[in-house]
N, C-alpha and C positions, 0 to 999 in steps of 0.2 A: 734244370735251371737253378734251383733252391741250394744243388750242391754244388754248384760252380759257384754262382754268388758268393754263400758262407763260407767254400774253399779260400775265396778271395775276399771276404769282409772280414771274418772271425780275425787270423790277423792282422789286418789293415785297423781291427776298432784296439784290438791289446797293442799293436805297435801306437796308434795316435791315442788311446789312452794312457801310456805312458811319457808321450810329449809334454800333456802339462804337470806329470811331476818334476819338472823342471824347475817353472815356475812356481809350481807349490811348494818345494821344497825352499824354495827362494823365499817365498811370499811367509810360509811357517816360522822360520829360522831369522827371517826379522822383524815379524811379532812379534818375536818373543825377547825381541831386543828392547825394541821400543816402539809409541806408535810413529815417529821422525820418520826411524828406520826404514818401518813399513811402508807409509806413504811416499819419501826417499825413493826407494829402491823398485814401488810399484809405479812409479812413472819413470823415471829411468829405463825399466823394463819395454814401458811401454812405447819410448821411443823408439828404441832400437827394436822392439816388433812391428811397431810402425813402418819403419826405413826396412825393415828385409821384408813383411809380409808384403811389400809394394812390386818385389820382387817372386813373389809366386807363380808369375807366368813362367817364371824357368820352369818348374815340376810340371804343372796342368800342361803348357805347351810341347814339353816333351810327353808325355802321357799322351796327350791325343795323338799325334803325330807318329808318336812308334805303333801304338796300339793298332791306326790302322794299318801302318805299313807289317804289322804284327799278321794281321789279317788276310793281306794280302801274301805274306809269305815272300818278303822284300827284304834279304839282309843289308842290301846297299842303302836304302831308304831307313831303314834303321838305326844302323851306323852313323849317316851324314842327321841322322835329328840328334843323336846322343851327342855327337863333337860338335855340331853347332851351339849347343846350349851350354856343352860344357865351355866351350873359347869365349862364351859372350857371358858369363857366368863369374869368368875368371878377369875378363877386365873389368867389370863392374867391382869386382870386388877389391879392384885395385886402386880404383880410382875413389872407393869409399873410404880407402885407409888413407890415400894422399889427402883426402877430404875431410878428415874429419872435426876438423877444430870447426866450420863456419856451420855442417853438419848439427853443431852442437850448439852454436850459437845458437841458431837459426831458430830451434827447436825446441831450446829453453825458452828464448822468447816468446813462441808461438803459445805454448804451455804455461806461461806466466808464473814459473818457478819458482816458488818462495824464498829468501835468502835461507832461509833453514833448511830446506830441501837440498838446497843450492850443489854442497861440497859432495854430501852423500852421491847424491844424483850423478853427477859428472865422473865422479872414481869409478862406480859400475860400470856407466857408458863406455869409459875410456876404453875398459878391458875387456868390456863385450865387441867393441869396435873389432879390436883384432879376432874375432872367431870370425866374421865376416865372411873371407876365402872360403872356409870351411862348410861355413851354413847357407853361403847358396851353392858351392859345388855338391854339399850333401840333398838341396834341392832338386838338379839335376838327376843324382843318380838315383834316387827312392824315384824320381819318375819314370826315370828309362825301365825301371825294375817293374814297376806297375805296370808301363804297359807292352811288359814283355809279361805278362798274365803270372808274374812271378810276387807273391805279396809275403812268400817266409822271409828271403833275403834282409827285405827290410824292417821285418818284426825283427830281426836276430840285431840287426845295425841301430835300431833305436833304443831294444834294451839295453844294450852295453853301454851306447853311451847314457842312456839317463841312468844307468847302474853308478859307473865310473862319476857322473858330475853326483847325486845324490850322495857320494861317497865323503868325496870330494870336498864337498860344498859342508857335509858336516865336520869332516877334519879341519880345513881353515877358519870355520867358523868357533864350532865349540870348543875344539880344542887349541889350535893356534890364536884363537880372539882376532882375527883378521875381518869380520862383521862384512861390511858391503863388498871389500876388497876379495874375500874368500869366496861368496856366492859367486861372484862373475868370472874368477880365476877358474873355479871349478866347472864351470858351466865350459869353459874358452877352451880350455884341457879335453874337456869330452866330444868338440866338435870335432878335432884333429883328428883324434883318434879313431875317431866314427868313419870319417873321412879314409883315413888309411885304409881300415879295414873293410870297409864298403867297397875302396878303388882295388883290391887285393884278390878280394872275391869275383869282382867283376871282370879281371883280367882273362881269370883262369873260368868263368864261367862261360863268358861269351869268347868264344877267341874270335869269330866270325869280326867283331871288332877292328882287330888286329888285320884281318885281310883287307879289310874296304875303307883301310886309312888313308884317304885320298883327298889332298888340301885343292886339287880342282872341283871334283865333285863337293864335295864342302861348301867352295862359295861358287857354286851356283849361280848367278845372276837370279835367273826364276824362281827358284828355293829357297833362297836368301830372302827375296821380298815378300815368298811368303810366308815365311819362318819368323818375318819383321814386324809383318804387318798383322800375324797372328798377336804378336807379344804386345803389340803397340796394344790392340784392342783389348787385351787382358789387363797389362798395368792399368789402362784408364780405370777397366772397372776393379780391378785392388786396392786404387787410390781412392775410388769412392768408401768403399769400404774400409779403410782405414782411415778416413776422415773422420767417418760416422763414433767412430770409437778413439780417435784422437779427440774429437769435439764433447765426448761423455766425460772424459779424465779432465779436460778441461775445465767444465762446468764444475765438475766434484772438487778440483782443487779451487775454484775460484769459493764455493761455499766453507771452505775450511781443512783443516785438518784433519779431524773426525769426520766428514762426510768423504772424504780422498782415502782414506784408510776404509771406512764401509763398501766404499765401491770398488776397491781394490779386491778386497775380501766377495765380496756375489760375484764379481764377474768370472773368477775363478769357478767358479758351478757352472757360466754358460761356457767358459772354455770346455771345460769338463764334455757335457754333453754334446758342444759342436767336434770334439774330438773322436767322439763315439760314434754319433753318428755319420760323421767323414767316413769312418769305416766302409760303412755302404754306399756312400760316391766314391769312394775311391773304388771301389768294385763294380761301381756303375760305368764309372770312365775307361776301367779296362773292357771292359763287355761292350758297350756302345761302340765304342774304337774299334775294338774283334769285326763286330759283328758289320758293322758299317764299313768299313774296307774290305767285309768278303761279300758285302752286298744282300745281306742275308736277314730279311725286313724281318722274316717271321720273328727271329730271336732278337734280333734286337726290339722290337717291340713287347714280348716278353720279359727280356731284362729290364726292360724302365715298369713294367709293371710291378715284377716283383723287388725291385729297387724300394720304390716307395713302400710297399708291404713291410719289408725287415727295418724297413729306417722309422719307420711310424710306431713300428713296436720296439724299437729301443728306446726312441723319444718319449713313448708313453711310462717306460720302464723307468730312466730317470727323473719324470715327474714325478713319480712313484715315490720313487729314496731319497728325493726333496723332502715328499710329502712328510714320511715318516723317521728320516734323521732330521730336520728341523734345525735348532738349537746347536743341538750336538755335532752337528757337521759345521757349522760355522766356528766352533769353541775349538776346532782344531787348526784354525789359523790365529785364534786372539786370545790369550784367557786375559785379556782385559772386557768386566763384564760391561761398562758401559759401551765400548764398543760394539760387543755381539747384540746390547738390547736394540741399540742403533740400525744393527743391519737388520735385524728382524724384523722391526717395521717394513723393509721393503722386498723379505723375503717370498712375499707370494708373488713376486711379481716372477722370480728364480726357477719358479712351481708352471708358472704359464708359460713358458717362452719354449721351453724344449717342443710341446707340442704348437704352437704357434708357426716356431721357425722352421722344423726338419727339413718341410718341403724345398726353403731355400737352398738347402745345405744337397739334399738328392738331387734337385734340378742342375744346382752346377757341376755337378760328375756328369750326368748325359750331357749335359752342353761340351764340358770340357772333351769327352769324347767324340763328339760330333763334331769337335774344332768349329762349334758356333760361335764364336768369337765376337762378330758383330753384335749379337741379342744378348751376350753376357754383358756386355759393356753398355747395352740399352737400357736395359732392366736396371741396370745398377743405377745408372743414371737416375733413374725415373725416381726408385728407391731410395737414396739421399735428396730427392731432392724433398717426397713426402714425409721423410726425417725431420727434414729441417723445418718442414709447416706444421707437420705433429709438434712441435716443440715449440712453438712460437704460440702455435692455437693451444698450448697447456700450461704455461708457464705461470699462472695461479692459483695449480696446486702446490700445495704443501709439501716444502723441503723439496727434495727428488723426485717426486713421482711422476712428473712429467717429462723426465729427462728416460725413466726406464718405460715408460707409454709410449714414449718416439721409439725406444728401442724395438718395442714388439710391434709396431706399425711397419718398422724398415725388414724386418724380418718376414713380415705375412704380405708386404706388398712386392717382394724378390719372389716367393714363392706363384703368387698371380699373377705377375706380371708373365713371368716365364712358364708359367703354363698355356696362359693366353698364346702367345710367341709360338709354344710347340703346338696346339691344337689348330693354329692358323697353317704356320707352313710346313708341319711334321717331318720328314725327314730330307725336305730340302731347305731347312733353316740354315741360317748363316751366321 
């Protein structure tokens, strides 16, 4: 079980630890512009992560869904989860492009965007807008690929493209002077192409694909609704989740400038570590799936044990090299030092969270492989809603710190919550 896992975590944590050098490179590169820039460019960001991570039930929902029919040894049932996500993937993404001017209103306003912020902010967006197609169809297929128990394909598809934007991203900027325009250009270029090459591989890897292209089977009536009614109960709980971290950036830009640039700056450590340890949900989600569509308690029970094992010792690992780069790891996103003295005050909070939160982060891969849909979207629930009383019950502490104390309360109460949930009705949760 240790080498199945790590067969499928080891790349799963190098492919999603190279996700957020995307945004690091983004986040670096206008640093060291200014801190406008920064702040600029790091809510920008963080809308249009916003608006697509809301859409992450593409991946999870296919993930579950192949994985068991993976199990079961159902090419047909395979097939129709892959073209259902990808067709509902593809007008979404179309209706986000026809959409996007009110998209932006909407969302500046919610954000309370400063006029300073203002032009920066909107030029990114613009041109992140159109990678849209790209970044949920590449949603899609990193899932189908997961839970076809395959996790190289997508280490190879994610380093290319964060190769290609990192590339990219330093040509328009440093050398062309293209500043915000160049980061999103570059980033927009590497989703495509990821895209191509991900759909290319996928042709010739699976041809079974190609036989059981059947637009009746597809829409299903019964498969449809439950194909619907899976995503329904996923966005719910993705929108909780990205409220939670809509509602941080918010707060940070309503205290200023400098406090919007600091927060910009740490949350890039918990991307960091929630991207690492996805690693091992993402391996939990294939194995759970496996193992639960062949009906096969023992290993499935097995794999969520040793799930949480590997993910507790990576989480402990990155508290670790918190621990002892400090300073130093922040000073590669600002060499403005008042800024880095700034975030250092709330650096230990950076230091507690990865062990805090893992649990949340392991729990949702076996849920997402159980296609427990309903208790995802429970727990979330419950967890924004102690978000939001954490924050209310702390808000005279000093500067931010009760803005990053709500954070590790939404984090440790997703991990209890859904442990409770799995310990009540084990593997007839929903």
């Amino acid at each position: 079980m240790n080498k199945e896992i790590l067969r499928l975590a080891i790349p799963n944590i190098l492919s999603n630890i190279s996700i957020p050098l995307m945004s690091t490179t983004d986040t670096v590169l206008m640093g060291h512009l200014s801190g406008l820039h920064l702040g600029a460019v790091g809510i920008a960001a963080m809308i249009f992560n916003f608006l697509f991570w809301n859409f992450g039930f593409l991946r999870m929902s296919t993930t579950g869904l192949t994985a068991q029919a993976f199990g079961k040894e159902e090419e047909k049932s395979m097939s129709n989860a892959f073209y259902r996500a990808i067709l509902t993937s593809l007008i979404i993404g179309i209706l986000l492009l026809v959409l996007w001017q009110p998209v932006w209103t909407f969302s500046a306003q919610l954000l309370d965007i400063s006029d300073q912020h203002y032009d920066i902010s909107k030029n990114y967006f613009i041109i992140r807008m159109l990678s849209g197609p790209a970044t949920l169809g590449l949603m899609v297929m990193l899932g189908f690929y997961f839970g076809m128990q395959n996790a190289f394909i997508p280490l190879m598809v994610t380093i290319a493209i964060n190769v290609i934007n990192i590339v990219l991203s330093i040509v328009l900027v440093v050398w062309l002077k293209m500043e915000e325009t160049g980061v999103a250009l570059g980033t927009t270029i590497a989703q495509y192409v990821g895209l191509l090459a991900g759909g290319i591989i996928l042709y010739f890897k699976y041809p079974f694909l190609k036989r059981h292209l059947n637009l009746k089977e597809i829409f299903n009536k019964l498969e449809m609704k439950r194909f619907l009614h899976l995503n329904k109960d996923i966005f719910i709980r993705t929108l909780c989740l990205t409220s939670v971290f809509a509602f941080f950036y918010r707060q940070s830009s309503g205290a200023g400038e400098f406090v919007l640039a600091t927060s910009v700056i740490l949350l890039q450590f918990l991307n960091w570590m929630s991207y690492g340890v996805d690693g091992f949900a993402h391996a939990a989600e294939s194995l759970t799936g496996k193992y639960y569509g062949r009906a096969d308690i023992r290993n499935l029970n097995k794999s969520i044990r040793y799930s949480f094992f590997w993910g507790g010792m990576l989480a402990a690992g990155y508290s670790l090299i918190y621990i002892l780069g400090g300073r130093d790891l922040v000073q590669l996103f600002t060499s403005d030092n008042a800024a880095v003295d700034e975030s250092m005050k709330y650096f230990f909070w950076v230091v507690i969270l990865p062990i805090a939160g893992f649990g949340s982060y392991i729990w949702d891969g076996i849920f997402v492989g159980l296609t427990a849909s309903k208790s995802m979207r429970n727990s979330m629930i419950l967890s924004f809603i102690a978000f939001i009383s954490a924050f209310l019950l702390s808000r005279s502490l000093p500067g931010i710190h009760g803005l990053w104390l709500s954070l590790m309360v939404f984090l440790m109460m997703r991990g209890l919550v859904q442990t409770w949930l799995f310990l009540r009705l084990k593997h007839s949760i929903k």
